[in-house]
C-alpha positions in Angstrom: 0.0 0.0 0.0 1.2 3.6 -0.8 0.1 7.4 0.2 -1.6 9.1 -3.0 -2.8 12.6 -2.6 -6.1 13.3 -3.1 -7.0 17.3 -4.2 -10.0 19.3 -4.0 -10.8 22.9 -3.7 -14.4 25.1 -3.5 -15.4 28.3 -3.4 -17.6 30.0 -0.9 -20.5 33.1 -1.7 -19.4 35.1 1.8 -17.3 34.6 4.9 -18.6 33.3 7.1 -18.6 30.0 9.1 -21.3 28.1 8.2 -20.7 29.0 4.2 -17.3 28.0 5.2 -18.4 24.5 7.0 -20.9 23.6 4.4 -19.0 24.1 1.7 -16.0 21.7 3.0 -18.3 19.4 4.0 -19.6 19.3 0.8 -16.1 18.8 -1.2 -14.7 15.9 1.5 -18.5 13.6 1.2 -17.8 14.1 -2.5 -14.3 13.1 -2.6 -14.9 10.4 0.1 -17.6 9.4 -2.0 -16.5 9.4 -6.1 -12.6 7.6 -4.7 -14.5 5.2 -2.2 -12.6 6.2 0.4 -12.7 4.9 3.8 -11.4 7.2 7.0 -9.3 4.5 8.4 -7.2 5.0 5.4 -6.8 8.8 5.3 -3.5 9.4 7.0 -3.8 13.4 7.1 -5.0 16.1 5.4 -3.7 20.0 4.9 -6.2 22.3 4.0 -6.1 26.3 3.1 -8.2 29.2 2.4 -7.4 32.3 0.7 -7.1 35.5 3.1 -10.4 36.7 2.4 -12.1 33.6 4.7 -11.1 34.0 7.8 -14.2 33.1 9.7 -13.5 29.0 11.0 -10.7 26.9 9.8 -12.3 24.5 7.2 -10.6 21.2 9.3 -14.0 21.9 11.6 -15.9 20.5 8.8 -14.2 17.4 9.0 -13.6 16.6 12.9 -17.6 17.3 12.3 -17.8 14.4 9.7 -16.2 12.1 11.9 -12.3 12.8 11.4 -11.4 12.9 15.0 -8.4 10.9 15.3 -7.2 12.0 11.5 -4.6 14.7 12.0 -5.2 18.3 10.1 -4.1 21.1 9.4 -5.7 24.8 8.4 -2.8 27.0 6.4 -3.5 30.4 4.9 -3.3 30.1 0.9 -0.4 32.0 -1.1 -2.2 36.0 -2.1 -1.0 35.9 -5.5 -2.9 38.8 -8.2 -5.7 38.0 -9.7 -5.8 34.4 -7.7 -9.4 32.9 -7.6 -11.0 34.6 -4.2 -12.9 32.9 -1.3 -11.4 29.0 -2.0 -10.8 26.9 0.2 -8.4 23.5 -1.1 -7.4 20.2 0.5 -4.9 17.7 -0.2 -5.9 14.7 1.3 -2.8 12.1 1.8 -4.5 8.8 1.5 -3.2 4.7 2.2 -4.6 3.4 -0.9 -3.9 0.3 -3.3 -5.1 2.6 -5.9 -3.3 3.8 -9.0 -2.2 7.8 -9.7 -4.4 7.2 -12.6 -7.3 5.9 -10.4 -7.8 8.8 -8.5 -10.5 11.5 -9.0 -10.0 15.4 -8.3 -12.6 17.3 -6.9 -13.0 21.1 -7.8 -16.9 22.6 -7.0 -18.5 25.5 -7.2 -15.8 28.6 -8.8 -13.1 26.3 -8.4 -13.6 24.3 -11.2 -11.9 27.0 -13.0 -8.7 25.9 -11.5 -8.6 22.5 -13.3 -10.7 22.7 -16.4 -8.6 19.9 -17.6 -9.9 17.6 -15.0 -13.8 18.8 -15.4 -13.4 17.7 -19.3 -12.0 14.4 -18.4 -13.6 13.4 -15.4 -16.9 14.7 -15.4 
């Protein structure tokens, strides 16, 4: 068994915590879901959000989903010019028999933007 990374990222209307928690919520059951993966086999996740969403660390959505003994960690995304606002992303590091290949990306809402590529292939 080896650790893949798993990505996702979302956008959010407003700051504020519950647009913050439901939208991460949203992206992990839909990752989870589409790579069948189980939370015994998630070994960590990082997850960040742009300056502009500041109002609860997105890793509350998924100690809420159950991720208690997974360790996490909230950073603050780079501010680069004319960077997609209000996203929050995760990389998920998961134990996984799985191939690179095998894996499905999940981008929602705005951030589909960021990975068109995948959209056309995988969706």
């Amino acid at each position: 068994m080896r650790c893949l990374g798993v990505r996702g990222a979302t956008t959010v209307a407003e700051n504020s915590r519950a647009a913050i928690l439901e939208a991460t919520s949203g992206l992990l059951t839909e990752i989870i879901t589409v790579n069948q993966i189980t939370l015994e086999d998630v070994a960590s996740a990082v997850f960040t959000a742009t300056p502009d969403l500041d109002a609860a660390y997105p890793a509350l959505a998924a100690r809420e989903l159950g991720w208690i003994q997974t360790p996490l960690l909230c950073m603050q995304e780079m501010q680069v010019t004319g960077s997609l606002r209000r996203c929050i992303r995760v990389l998920i590091h998961w134990n996984t028999e799985h191939t690179p290949d095998e894996i499905r990306h999940v981008y929602l809402r705005g951030a589909q933007a960021l990975r068109p590529d995948l959209m056309e292939e995988k969706r």
